[in-house]
C-alpha positions in Angstrom: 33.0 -6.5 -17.2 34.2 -3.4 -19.2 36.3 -0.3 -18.5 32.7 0.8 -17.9 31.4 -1.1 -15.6 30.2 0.5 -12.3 29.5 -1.8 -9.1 28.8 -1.8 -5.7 31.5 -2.3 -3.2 30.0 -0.7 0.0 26.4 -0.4 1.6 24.7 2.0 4.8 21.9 2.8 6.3 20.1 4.1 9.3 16.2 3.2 9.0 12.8 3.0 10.7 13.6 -0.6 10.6 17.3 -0.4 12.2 20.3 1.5 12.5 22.4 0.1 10.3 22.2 -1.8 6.3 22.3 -6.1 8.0 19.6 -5.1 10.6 17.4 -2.9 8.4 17.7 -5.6 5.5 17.4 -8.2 8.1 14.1 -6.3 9.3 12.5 -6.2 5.7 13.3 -9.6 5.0 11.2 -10.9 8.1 8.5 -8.9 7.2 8.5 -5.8 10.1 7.1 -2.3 10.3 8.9 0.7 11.0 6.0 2.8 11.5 4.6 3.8 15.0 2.7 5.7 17.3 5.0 9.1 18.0 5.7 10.2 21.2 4.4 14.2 21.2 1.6 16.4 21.6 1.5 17.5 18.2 -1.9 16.2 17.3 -3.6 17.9 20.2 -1.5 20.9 20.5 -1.6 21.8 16.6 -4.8 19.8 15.2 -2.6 17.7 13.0 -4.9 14.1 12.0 -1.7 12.2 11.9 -0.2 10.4 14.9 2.0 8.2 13.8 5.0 8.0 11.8 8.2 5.8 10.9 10.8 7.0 13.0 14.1 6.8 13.0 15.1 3.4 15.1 18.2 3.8 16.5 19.2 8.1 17.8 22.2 9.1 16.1 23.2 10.5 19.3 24.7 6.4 19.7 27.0 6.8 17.1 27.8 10.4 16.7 30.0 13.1 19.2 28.2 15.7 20.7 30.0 18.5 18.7 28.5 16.7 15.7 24.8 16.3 16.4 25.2 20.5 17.1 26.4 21.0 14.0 24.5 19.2 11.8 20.8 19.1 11.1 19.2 15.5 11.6 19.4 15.1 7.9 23.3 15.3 7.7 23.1 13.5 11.2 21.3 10.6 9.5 24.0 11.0 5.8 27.1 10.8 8.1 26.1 7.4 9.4 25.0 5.3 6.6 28.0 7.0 5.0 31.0 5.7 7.5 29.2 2.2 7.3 29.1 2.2 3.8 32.9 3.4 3.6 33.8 0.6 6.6 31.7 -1.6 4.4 33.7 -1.3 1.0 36.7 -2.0 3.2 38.1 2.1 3.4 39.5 1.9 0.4 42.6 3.9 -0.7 41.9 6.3 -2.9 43.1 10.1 -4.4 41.0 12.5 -3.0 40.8 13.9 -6.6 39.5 10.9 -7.7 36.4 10.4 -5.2 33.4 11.8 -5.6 30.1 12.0 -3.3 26.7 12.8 -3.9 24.1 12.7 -1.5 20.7 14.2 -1.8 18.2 14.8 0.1 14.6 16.1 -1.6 13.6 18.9 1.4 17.1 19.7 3.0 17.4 20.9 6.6 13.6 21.4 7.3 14.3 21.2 11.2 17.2 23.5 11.6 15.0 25.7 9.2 11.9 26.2 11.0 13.9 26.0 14.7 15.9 28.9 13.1 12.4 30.9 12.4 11.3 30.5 16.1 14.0 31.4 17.4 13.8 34.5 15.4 10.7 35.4 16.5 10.3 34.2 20.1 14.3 35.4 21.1 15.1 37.6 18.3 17.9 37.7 15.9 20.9 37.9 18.1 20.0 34.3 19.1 20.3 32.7 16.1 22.5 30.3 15.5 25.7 31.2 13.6 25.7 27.4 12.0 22.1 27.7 10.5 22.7 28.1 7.5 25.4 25.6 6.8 23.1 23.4 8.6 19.9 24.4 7.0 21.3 23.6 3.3 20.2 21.1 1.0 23.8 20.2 0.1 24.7 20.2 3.9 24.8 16.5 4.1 27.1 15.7 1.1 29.3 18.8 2.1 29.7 16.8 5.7 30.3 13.7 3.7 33.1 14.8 1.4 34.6 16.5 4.1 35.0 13.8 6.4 36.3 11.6 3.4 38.1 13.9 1.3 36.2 13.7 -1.7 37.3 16.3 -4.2 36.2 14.9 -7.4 32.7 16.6 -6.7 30.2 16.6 -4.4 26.8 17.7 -5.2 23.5 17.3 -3.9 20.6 17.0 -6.5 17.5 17.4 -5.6 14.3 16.4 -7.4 12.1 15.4 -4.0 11.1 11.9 -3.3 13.6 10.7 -6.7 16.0 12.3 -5.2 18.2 9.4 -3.5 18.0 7.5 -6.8 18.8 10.2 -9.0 22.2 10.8 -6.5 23.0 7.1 -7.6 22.9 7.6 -11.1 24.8 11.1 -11.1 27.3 8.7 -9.4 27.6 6.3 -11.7 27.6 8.6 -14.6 31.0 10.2 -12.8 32.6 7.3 -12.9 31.5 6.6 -16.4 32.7 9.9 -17.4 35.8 9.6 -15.9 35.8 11.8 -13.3 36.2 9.1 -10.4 36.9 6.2 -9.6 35.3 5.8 -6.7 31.5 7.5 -5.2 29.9 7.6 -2.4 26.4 8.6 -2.8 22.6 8.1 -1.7 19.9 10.0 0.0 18.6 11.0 3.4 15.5 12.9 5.0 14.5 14.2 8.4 10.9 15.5 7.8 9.2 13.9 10.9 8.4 17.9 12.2 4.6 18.8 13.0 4.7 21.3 9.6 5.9 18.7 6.7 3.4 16.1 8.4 0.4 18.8 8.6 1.2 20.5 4.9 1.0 16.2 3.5 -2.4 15.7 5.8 -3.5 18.8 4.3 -2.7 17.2 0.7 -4.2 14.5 1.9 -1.5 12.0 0.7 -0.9 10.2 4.0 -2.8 7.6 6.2 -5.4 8.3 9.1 -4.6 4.5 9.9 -3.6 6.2 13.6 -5.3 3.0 15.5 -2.8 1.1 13.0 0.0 2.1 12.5 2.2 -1.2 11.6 -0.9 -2.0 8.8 -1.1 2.1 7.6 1.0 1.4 4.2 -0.7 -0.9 2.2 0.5 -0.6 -1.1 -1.7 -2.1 -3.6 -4.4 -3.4 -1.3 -7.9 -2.1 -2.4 -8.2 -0.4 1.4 -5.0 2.0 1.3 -4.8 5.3 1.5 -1.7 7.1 1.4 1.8 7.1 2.7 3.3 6.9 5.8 6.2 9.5 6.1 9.6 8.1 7.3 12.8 9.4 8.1 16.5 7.6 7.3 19.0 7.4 4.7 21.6 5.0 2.6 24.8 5.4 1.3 26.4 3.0 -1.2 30.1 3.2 -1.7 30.0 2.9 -5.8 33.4 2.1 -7.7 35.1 1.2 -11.5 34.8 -2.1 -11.8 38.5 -2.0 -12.7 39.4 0.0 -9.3 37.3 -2.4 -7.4 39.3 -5.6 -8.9 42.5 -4.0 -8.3 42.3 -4.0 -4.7 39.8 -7.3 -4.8 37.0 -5.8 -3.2 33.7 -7.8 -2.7 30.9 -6.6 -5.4 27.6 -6.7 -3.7 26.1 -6.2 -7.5 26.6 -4.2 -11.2 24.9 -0.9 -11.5 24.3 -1.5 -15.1 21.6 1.4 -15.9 20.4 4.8 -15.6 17.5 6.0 -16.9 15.8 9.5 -16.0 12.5 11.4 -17.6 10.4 14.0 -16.5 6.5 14.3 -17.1 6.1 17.7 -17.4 2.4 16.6 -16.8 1.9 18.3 -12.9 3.4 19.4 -10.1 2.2 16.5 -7.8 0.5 14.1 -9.7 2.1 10.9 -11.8 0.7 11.4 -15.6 -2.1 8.9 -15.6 -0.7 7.5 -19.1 2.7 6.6 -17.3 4.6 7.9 -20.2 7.7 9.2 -18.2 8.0 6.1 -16.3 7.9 4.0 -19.0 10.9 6.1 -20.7 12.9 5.8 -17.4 12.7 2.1 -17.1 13.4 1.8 -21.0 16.5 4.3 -21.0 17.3 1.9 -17.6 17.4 -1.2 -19.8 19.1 0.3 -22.7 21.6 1.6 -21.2 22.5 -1.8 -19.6 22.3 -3.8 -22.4 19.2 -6.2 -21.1 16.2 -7.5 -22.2 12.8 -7.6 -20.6 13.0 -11.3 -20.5 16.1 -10.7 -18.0 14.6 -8.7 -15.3 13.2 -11.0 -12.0 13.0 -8.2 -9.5 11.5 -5.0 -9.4 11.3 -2.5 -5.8 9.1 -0.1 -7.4 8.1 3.2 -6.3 4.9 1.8 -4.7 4.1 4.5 -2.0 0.4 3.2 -1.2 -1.5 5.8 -3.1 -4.6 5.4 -4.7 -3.4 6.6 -8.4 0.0 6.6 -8.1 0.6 2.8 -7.1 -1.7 1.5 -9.9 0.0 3.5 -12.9 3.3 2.2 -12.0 2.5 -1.4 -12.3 0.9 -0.2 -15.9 3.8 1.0 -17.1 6.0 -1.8 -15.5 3.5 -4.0 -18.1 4.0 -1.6 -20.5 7.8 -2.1 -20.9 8.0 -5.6 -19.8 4.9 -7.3 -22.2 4.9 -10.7 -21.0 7.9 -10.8 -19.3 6.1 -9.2 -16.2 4.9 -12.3 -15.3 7.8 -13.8 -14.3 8.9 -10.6 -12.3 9.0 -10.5 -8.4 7.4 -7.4 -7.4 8.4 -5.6 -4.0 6.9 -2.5 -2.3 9.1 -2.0 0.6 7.7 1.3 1.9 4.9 -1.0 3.3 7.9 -1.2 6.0 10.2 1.7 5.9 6.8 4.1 5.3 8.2 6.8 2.3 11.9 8.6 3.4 11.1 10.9 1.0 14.6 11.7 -0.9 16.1 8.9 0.9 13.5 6.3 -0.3 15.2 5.6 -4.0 18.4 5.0 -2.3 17.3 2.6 0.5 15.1 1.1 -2.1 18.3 1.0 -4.0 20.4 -1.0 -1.4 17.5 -3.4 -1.1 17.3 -4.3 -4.7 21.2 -4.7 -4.9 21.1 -7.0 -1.9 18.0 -8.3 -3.5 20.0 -9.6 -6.4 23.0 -9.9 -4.3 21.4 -12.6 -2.2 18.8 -13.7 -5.0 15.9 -13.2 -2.5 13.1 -10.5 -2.8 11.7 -8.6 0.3 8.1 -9.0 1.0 5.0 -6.3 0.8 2.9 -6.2 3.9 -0.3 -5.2 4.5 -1.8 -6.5 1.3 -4.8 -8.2 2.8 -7.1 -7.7 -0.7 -4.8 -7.2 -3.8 -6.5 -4.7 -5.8 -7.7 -6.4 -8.9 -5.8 -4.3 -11.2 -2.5 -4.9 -10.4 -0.9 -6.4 -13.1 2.6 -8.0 -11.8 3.0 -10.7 -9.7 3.6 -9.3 -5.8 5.9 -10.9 -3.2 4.2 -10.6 -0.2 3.8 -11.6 3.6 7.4 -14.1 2.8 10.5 -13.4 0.8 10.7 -15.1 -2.8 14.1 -16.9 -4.1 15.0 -15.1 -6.9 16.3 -17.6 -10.0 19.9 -19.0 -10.3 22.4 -17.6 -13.5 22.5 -14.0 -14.6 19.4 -11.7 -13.1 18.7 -8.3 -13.2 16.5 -6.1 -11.3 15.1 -2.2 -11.4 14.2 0.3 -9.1 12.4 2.8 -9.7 11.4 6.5 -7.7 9.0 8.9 -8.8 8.9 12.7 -7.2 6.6 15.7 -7.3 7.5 17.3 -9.7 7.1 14.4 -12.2 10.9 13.1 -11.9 11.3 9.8 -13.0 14.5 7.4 -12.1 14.9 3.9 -12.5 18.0 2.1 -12.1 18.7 -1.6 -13.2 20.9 -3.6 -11.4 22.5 -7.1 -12.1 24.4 -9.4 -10.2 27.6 -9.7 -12.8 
C-alpha cells in the first residue's frame, strides 16, 4: 500500500435488521427483513396509505443516558451509536485531536425535533419551545455530537446531498486523509424519517410500497411486481485511517477504500436520467481513481431501491462501464432488507460491501420472485455467494434526488 492508501479499521451500525454492525450483517447474510407493520394510528388518524415501515430494531434508549436521548434528535441518537462501536471497533485508537476528522451526514436532518418544535409552537405557544431545538433540529447535529464526544478537530462536516448522502460522507473522508488533513475519520450516515409527514409527502410521490398486507416481501428490487421503496431508519459509522497510521499501531483492516467517484445529472430534481450518464461517470471516476479494471470488480451493492425506473437504469449503466465483465459480477440489493435509510443507506451499504469483500461472501436480494427480464447483471439472491479467492474489488453505489451520484470501490488489499 502507498502513503495514500485509505482503509478501514472500524465498523457501526444500528439497523432495521439489528442494533449493532455483527447482528445487522449477520441478519443480511441469512436473508431477513427489517420492515414491519408500525405500531400507530397514523393511517387512520391522518389518511396516510402506508402502514408499515422498517424500524429501527433495537431503541437507543438501551444504549444511551437519559440526558442524551433529550438532547439529541433520533438522528444524532441513531450517529452516536454506530459511532462509539465503530470507535470500540478500530480498537480506540490514539490519536491528536487535530488530526481526526468526522463526517457524518444525514440527507433530511432533524425532521422529528423539527416538526415537534412546530407543534409545540402552535398548540403551547412559543415560551414552550425547547431551548435545544435548534442544535437538535440541524443537519450537522449528528457529526457536531460525534466530534464532540471524540475530539475530532481536523473537521467535521455534514454534507448533504439526500439519499447519496452517507456515501458521499465516506468519500469526503477519505479525500481528508488523502489531503492530508487527517489521519484518522470517522464518518457515515444516519436518518430518522419514520414521522407520519416524510412517509405521507413519499406516498404522495408515490415512490413507496402499498405492500401493507406484506410487509417483509414490500421491497422487491428488480422483480417485475415491485413498486417502490420501503422507508427505513438507521445509520453506520466506519472509523477510516492512513494506511500508514493504521500499520503503526497494527490495527486489523477490514478492507482498502481505493475510490471515489461523484457526478451529478443535472437532468431533474427527482428522477435518475434515463441515459445513466452520471452514474456511469461515478463508477468510472470510482475505478480510476483506484487504479482497477473492470475485469477486477466481483461485487457490486448497488443503489437498487425497488423502483420501477430507477432500478433498471442502474444495472444499464453498471453494463455500461463493466462490458463483459458484468457477468462475472455478484450483484446485491440489500434494501430488499434494510428498506431505503435514506442518507444513511450509502453508508450501511458501504459497510456491507467492505465486509462483503472483507469475508469474500455477497449478501442476498429477497423478494425477487420473477426477475425482470431486463436486468442485465447476474443477482445474488435468496443465499449468499462466495466471492473468488486473490485480489477482489467491489463498488457501491448511491444515487439521490437531486441527481447526486457516488460510488465507491473497495478492495480487500
Amino acid at each position: 500500500m502507498s502513503t495514500r492508501d485509505v482503509v478501514v479499521t472500524g465498523l457501526g451500525a444500528t439497523t432495521p435488521l439489528g442494533g449493532d454492525a455483527p447482528t445487522t450483517w449477520a441478519a443480511a447474510l441469512a436473508g431477513e427483513s427489517g420492515a414491519r407493520t408500525m405500531d400507530n394510528d397514523w393511517s387512520e388518524k391522518y389518511g396516510i396509505p402506508v402502514t408499515f415501515a422498517a424500524t429501527i430494531k433495537e431503541d437507543p434508549s438501551e444504549k444511551l443516558s437519559r440526558p442524551e436521548t433529550k438532547r439529541m434528535d433520533p438522528s444524532a441518537q441513531y450517529a452516536m451509536i454506530a459511532a462509539r462501536e465503530a470507535w470500540q471497533d478500530a480498537g480506540a485508537p490514539e490519536v491528536d485531536g487535530d488530526r481526526l476528522g468526522a463526517v457524518v451526514s444525514s440527507g433530511i436532518g432533524g425532521i422529528w425535533t423539527t416538526l415537534d418544535g412546530w407543534d409545540t409552537l402552535r398548540e403551547r405557544g412559543a415560551r414552550r419551545v425547547l431551548p435545544m431545538t435548534v442544535p437538535m433540529l440541524m443537519p450537522n447535529s449528528a457529526v457536531a455530537y460525534v466530534s464532540l464526544e471524540l475530539g475530532a478537530k481536523a473537521g467535521a462536516h455534514a454534507l448533504v446531498s439526500a439519499c447519496a448522502s452517507g456515501a458521499e460522507a465516506i468519500g469526503y473522508g477519505i479525500d481528508m486523509i488523502r489531503a492530508g488533513r487527517a489521519d484518522v475519520v470517522v464518518c457515515g450516515g444516519t436518518e430518522a424519517t419514520i414521522h407520519p409527514m416524510p412517509i405521507a409527502a413519499f406516498a404522495a410521490s408515490r415512490t413507496l410500497s402499498l405492500r401493507n398486507d406484506d410487509p417483509a416481501g414490500a421491497s422487491r428490487p428488480y422483480d417485475v411486481d415491485r413498486d417502490g421503496f420501503v422507508i427505513g431508519e438507521g445509520a453506520a459509522v466506519l472509523v477510516l485511517e492512513s494506511a500508514a497510521h493504521a500499520a503503526a499501531r497494527g490495527a486489523r483492516v477490514y478492507a482498502r477504500l481505493a475510490g471515489v467517484g461523484l457526478s451529478s445529472d443535472a437532468y431533474h430534481i427527482t428522477s435518475p436520467d434515463p441515459d445513466g450518464t452520471g452514474q456511469v461517470s461515478a463508477m468510472r471516476r470510482a475505478l480510476d481513481d483506484a487504479g482497477i479494471a473492470g475485469r477486477d470488480v466481483v461485487h457490486i451493492n448497488a443503489h437498487a431501491t425497488s423502483t420501477k425506473v430507477g432500478d433498471l437504469t442502474e444495472t444499464r449503466s453498471i453494463r455500461t462501464v463493466l462490458g463483459e465483465e458484468t457477468d462475472h459480477v455478484q450483484l446485491s440489493a440489500t434494501k430488499s432488507m434494510t428498506g431505503h435509510l435514506l442518507g444513511g443507506a450509502g453508508a450501511l451499504e458501504t459497510l456491507f460491501a467492505v465486509k462483503a469483500v472483507h469475508e469474500r461472501l455477497a449478501p442476498p436480494t429477497i423478494n425477487v420472485a420473477n426477475p425482470d427480464p431486463e436486468l442485465q447483471v447476474p443477482l445474488v439472491r435468496d443465499e449468499p455467494a462466495r466471492l473468488p479467492d486473490g485480489d477482489i474489488a467491489a463498488i457501491n453505489n448511491s444515487f439521490g434526488f437531486g441527481g447526486h451520484n457516488v460510488a465507491l470501490a473497495i478492495t480487500n488489499g
